[in-house]
N, C-alpha and C positions, 0 to 999 in steps of 0.2 A: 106870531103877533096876535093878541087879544084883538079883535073891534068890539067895542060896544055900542050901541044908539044911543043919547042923553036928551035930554030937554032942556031948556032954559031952566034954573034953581036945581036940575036932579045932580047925583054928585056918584062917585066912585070912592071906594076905602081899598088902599093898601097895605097892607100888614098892620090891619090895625088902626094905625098911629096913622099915618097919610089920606085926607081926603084932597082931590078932587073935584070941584063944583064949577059947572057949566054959568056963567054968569051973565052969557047977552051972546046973543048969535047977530051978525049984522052984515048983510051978504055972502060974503066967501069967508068971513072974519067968525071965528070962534075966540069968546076973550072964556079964562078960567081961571078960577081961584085956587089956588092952592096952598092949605094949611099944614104943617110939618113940624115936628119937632125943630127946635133952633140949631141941633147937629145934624140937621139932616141939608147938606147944599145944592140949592136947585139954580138952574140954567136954564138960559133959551141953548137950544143945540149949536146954532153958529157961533153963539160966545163959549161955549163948554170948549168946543175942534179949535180955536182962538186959543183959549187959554191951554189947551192941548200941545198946540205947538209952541206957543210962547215958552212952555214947560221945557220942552225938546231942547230949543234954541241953545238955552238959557242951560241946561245939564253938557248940550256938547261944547260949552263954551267954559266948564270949570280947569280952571288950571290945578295939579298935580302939586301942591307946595314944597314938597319933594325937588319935582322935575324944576321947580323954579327957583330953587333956591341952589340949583346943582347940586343936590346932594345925593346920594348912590341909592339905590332901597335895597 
């Protein structure tokens, strides 16, 4: 893992194309901007492991149309 130190306005570039910007620091609270391409999809971490499982769920729950319909493969 990278650490870096930031300031209020300083910002980070990732490949590039992704910055990065420190926007207001306010107690324990870091708030940040971040600009990215439109294909590029960002998450807070709890909704990403959410949407992680939700994915899961949702694939061991496909039926076999095959197996549903009784047909042999």
């Amino acid at each position: 893992m990278l650490v870096l130190g930031r300031k209020k306005g300083e910002s980070i570039i990732i490949d590039d194309n992704i910055e990065i910007t420190v926007t207001a620091i306010e107690g324990e609270t870091v708030k940040l901007g971040i600009s990215a391409p439109k294909h590029i999809t960002i998450h807070r971490q709890e909704v990403y492991l959410e949407i992680q499982e939700e994915n899961k769920r949702a694939k061991s729950n496909v039926i076999n149309l095959s197996d549903f319909l009784g047909m042999k493969k």
